[in-house]
N, C-alpha and C positions, 0 to 999 in steps of 0.2 A: 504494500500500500504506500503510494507518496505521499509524500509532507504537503500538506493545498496551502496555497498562500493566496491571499486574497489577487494576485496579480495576475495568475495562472486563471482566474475565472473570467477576472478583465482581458489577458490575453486572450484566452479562448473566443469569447462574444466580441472581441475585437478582430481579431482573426477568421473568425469567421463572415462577418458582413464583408470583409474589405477584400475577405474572398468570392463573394460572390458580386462585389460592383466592382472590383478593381481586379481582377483576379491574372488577367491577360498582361500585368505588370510584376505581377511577382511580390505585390506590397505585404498581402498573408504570409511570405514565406520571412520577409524581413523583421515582420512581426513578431515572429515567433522564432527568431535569431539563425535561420538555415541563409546565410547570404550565401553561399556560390549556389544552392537550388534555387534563391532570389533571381541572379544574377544569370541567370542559363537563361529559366522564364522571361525575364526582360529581353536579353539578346535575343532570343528567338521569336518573339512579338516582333517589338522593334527591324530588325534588319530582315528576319525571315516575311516580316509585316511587307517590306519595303519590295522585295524582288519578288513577293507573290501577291498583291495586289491586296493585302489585308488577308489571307486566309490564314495563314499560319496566328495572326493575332486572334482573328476568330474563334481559331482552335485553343490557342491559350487560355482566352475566357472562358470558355465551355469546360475548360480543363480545372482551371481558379471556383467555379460557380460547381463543380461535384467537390472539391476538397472543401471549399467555405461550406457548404450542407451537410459535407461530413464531420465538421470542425463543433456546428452546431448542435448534431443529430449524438454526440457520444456526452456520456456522463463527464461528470468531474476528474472523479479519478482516473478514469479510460484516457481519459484526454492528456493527464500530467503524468500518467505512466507510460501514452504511445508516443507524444510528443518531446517530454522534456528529459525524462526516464532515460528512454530505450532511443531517443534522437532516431527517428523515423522521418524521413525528410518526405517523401515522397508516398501521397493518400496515405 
């Protein structure tokens, strides 16, 4: 069982919306401290956005809006033990 800190609940409901309006940037992932999964998500928005007409950003958001539902849809605990625990970068 993890230690809950009140921050971890704010992470979570913070992490979670920002994944599903922001998701195609990577800001859920910076949220909850994965920066090179932040930083992959962005590049591949961004430049894969650029040379494919927006589909790849597309595809990011749709990618952002299942991890923000999944973010939202797990308990307390499930979430500081799959997230911060066991550092699960990826759903």
């Amino acid at each position: 069982m993890a230690n809950l800190t009140p921050s971890h609940a704010t992470k979570q409901i913070l992490a979670g919306y920002t994944g599903i309006i922001f998701g195609g940037f990577g800001v859920h992932k910076f949220i909850l401290g994965y920066t090179v999964e932040a930083v992959i998500v962005l590049i591949v928005s961004v430049v894969g956005g650029y040379f494919t007409y927006g589909l790849t950003l597309l595809i990011m958001q749709f990618v952002g809006l299942i991890e923000g539902m999944i973010y939202l849809n797990k308990s307390h605990d499930e979430f500081v033990n799959t997230y911060f625990v066991n550092r699960q970068g990826w759903f």
